[in-house]
ZALUM-641717 format. One record per residue (C-alpha): x, y, z; residue in three letters; residue number from 1. Coordinates in steps of 0.001 Angstrom, whole numbers, padded with zeros to 6 digits. Example, Ala and Ser with C-alpha at 12.3 -4.5 7.8 and 13.67 -1.06 7.14 Angstrom:
2
<fivo <012300, -004500, 007800>, 'Ala', 1>
<fivo <013670, -001060, 007140>, 'Ser', 2>
END
This chain:
130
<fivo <-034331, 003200, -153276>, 'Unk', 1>
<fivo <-031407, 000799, -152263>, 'Unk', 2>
<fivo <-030992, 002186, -148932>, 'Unk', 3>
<fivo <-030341, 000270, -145879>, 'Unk', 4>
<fivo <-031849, 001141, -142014>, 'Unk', 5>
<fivo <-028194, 001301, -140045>, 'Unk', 6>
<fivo <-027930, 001243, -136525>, 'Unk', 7>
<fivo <-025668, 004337, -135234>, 'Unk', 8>
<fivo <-026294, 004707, -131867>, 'Unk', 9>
<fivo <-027271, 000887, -129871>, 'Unk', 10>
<fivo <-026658, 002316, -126488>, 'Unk', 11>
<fivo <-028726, 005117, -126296>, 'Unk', 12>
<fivo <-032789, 005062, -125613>, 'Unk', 13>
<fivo <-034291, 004473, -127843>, 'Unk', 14>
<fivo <-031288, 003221, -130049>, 'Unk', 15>
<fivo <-030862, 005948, -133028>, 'Unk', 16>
<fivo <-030834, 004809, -136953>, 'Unk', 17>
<fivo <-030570, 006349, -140525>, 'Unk', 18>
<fivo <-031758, 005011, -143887>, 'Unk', 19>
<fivo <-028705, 005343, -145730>, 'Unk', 20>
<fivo <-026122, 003393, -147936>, 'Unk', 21>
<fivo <-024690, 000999, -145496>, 'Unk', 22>
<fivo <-021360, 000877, -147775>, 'Unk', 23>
<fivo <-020802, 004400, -147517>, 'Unk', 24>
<fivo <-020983, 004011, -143687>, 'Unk', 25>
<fivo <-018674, 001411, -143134>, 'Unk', 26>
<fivo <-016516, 003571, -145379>, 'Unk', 27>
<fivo <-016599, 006725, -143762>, 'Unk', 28>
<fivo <-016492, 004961, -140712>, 'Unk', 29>
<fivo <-012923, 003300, -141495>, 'Unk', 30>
<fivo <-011932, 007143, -143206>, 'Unk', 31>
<fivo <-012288, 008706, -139539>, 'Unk', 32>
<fivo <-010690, 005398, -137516>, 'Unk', 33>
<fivo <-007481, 005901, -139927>, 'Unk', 34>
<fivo <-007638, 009928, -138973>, 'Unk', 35>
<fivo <-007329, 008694, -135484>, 'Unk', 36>
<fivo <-005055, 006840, -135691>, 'Unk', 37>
<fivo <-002763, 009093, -137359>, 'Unk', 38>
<fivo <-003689, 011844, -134541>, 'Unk', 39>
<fivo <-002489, 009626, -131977>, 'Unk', 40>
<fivo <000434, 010949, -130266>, 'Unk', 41>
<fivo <003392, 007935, -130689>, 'Unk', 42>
<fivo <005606, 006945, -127424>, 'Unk', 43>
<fivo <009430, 007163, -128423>, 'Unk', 44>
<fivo <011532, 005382, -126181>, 'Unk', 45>
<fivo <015395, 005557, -125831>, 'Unk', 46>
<fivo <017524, 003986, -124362>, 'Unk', 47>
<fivo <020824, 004053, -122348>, 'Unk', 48>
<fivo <023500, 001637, -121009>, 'Unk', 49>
<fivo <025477, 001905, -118369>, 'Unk', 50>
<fivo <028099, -000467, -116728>, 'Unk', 51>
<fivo <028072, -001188, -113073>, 'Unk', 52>
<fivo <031583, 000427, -113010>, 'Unk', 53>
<fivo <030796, 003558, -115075>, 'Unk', 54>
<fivo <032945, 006409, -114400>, 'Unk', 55>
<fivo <031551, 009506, -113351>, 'Unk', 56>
<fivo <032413, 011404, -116629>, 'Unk', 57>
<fivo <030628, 008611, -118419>, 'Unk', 58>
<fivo <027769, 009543, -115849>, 'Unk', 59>
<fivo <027343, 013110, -116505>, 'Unk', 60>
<fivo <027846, 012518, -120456>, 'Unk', 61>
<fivo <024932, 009724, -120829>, 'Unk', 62>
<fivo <023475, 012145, -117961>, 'Unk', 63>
<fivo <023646, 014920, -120554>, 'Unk', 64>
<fivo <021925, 012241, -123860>, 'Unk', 65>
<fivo <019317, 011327, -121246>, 'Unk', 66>
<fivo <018562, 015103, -120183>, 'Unk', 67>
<fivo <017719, 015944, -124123>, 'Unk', 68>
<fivo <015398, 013252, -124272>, 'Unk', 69>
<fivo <013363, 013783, -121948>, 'Unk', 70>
<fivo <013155, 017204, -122948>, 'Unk', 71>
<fivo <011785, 016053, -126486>, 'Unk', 72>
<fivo <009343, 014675, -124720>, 'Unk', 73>
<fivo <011075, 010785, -125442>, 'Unk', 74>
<fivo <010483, 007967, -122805>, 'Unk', 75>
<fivo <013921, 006909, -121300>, 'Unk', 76>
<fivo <014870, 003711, -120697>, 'Unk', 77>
<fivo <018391, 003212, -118541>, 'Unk', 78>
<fivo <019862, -000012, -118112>, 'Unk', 79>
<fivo <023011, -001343, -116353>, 'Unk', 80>
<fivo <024514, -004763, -118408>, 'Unk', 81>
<fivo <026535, -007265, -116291>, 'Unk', 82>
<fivo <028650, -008725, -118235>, 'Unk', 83>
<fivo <030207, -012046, -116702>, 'Unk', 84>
<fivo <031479, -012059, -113494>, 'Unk', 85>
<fivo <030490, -008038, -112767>, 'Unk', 86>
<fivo <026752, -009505, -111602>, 'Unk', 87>
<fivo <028360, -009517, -108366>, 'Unk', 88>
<fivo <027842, -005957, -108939>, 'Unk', 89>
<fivo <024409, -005902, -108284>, 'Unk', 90>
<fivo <023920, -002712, -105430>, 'Unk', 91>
<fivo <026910, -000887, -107424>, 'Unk', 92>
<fivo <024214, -001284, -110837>, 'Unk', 93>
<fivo <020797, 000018, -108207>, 'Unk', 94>
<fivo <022948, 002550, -106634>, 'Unk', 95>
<fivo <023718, 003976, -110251>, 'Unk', 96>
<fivo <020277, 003895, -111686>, 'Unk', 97>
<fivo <019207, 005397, -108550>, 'Unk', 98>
<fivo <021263, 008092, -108806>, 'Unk', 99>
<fivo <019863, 008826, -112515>, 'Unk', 100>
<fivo <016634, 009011, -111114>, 'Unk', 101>
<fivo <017635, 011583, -108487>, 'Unk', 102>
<fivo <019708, 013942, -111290>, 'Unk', 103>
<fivo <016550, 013735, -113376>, 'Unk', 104>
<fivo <013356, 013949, -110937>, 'Unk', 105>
<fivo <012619, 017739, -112022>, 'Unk', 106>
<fivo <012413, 016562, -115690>, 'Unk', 107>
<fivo <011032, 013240, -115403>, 'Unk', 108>
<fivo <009547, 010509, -113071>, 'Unk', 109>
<fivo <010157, 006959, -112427>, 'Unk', 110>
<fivo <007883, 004853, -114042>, 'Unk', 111>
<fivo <009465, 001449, -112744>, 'Unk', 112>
<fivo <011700, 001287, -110570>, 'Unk', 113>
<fivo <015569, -000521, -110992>, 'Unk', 114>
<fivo <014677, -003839, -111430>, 'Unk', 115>
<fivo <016846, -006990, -112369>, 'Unk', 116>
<fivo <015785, -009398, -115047>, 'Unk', 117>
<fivo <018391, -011685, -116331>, 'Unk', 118>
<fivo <021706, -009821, -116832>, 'Unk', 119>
<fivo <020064, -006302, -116801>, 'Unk', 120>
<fivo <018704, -004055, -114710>, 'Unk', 121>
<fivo <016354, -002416, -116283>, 'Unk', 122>
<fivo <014465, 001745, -115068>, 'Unk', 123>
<fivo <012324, 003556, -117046>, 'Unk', 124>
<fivo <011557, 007063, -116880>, 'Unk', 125>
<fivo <008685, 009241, -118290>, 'Unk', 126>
<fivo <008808, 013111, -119200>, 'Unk', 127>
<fivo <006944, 015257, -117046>, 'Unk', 128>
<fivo <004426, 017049, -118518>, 'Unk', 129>
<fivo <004720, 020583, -118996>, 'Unk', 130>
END
């Protein structure tokens, strides 16, 4: 009958099996990984920069940006950039990102916490869920 014995089930006792067209398997089998995949919900991350001497109407307006993205349900990742000389700068960049994090802990939490790698200081935030 050109039918193969495929395996569906190995873990279960006994293991289960079907005569069937092995072909069509594999087929259906990649058909329903693809729907999957397309079901799976897709992380969007944004970012923002900041300056280690950002002015506090700067603040509240890249306050504002980061505000609506979390509320679309986007990861946010804030940065300071030290440009030069302004890595001196370094508690002036924390103290900034910090305060982010405190303006934003009823919409989102802090995933990592301000940390420096090369000239950036890098925080990333996660929406809460609702």
């Amino acid at each position: 009958m050109e039918l193969d014995l495929v395996e569906i089930s190995p873990n279960a006792d006994p293991p289960v099996a079907k005569i069937m067209d092995y072909k069509k398997f594999v087929y259906e089998q990649k058909k329903r990984e693809k729907v999957m995949k397309a079901n799976a919900s897709k992380v969007i991350i944004k970012e923002i920069r900041f300056g280690p001497n950002t002015d506090d109407h700067d603040y509240e307006f890249k306050r504002k940006h980061a505000e609506k993205f979390l509320k679309e349900g986007a990861k946010l990742k804030a940065y300071v950039f030290f440009k030069g000389r302004s890595i001196i700068y370094k508690d002036q960049g924390e103290i900034l990102l910090l305060r982010l994090a405190q303006d934003l802990e009823e919409l989102g939490k802090v995933e990592q916490m301000p940390k420096l790698e090369g000239k950036r200081m890098n925080m990333f935030l996660a929406p809460k869920k609702k």
